[in-house]
C-alpha angles and dihedrals in degrees: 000000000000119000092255092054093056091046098049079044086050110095111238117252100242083060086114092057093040093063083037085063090049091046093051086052097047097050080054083064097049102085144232108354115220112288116231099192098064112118125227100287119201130182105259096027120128115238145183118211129201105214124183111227122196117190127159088349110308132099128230139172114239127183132220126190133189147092136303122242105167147357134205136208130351113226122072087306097070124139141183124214105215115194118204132181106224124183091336098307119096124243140203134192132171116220126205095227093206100036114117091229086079105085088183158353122208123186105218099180134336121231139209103251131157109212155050104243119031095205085135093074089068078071103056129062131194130354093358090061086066117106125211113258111239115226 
């Protein structure tokens, strides 16, 4: 082999930055890092979420509040059903509780509740749907 041959086969020196470049790419791809802010969210508690809304171009805050009736999972995925009554019909959205697009997340008051998953609430209307505040 002649000498230009083994110099264009060398690696080049800044290789190791190189591959510290493509590690720092691949950690962007990774996802939503674990959010540190989140309060301590049980099933029956009454929230107000933050939630950053982007429509024709613009950003806006928009709030949602309800209550929780359930919550899945516990590692980064986690998410957080809210229910609202809204004008009389009743509403459900499911939050990803560590996506950026949650500004935030306010605890307006915790209630006694017995179980996990709250799916019993869709039945009831009124007055029965409301949940006793713990103190």
């Amino acid at each position: 082999m002649t000498d230009e041959k083994k110099k264009s086969k060398a690696r080049p020196a800044s290789s190791s930055s190189a591959k510290k470049e493509k590690a720092g790419a691949d950690a962007d791809k990774r996802g939503p890092e674990a959010r540190s802010d989140a309060p301590a969210i049980r099933p029956g508690d009454e929230l107000k979420v933050f939630y950053r809304v982007i429509e024709a171009g613009k950003e806006r805050i928009q709030t949602y509040e309800g209550t929780v009736i359930a919550i899945k999972n516990s590692g980064v995925s986690r998410t957080i059903t809210v229910r609202k009554t809204s004008f009389g019909v009743a509403v459900e959205r499911i939050f990803p509780l560590h996506s950026k697009l949650v500004q935030k997340i306010e605890v307006k008051k915790h209630t006694r509740v017995r179980r996990a998953k709250l799916f019993y609430l869709r039945k009831l209307k009124g007055k029965a749907s409301r949940l006793k505040e713990l103190r």
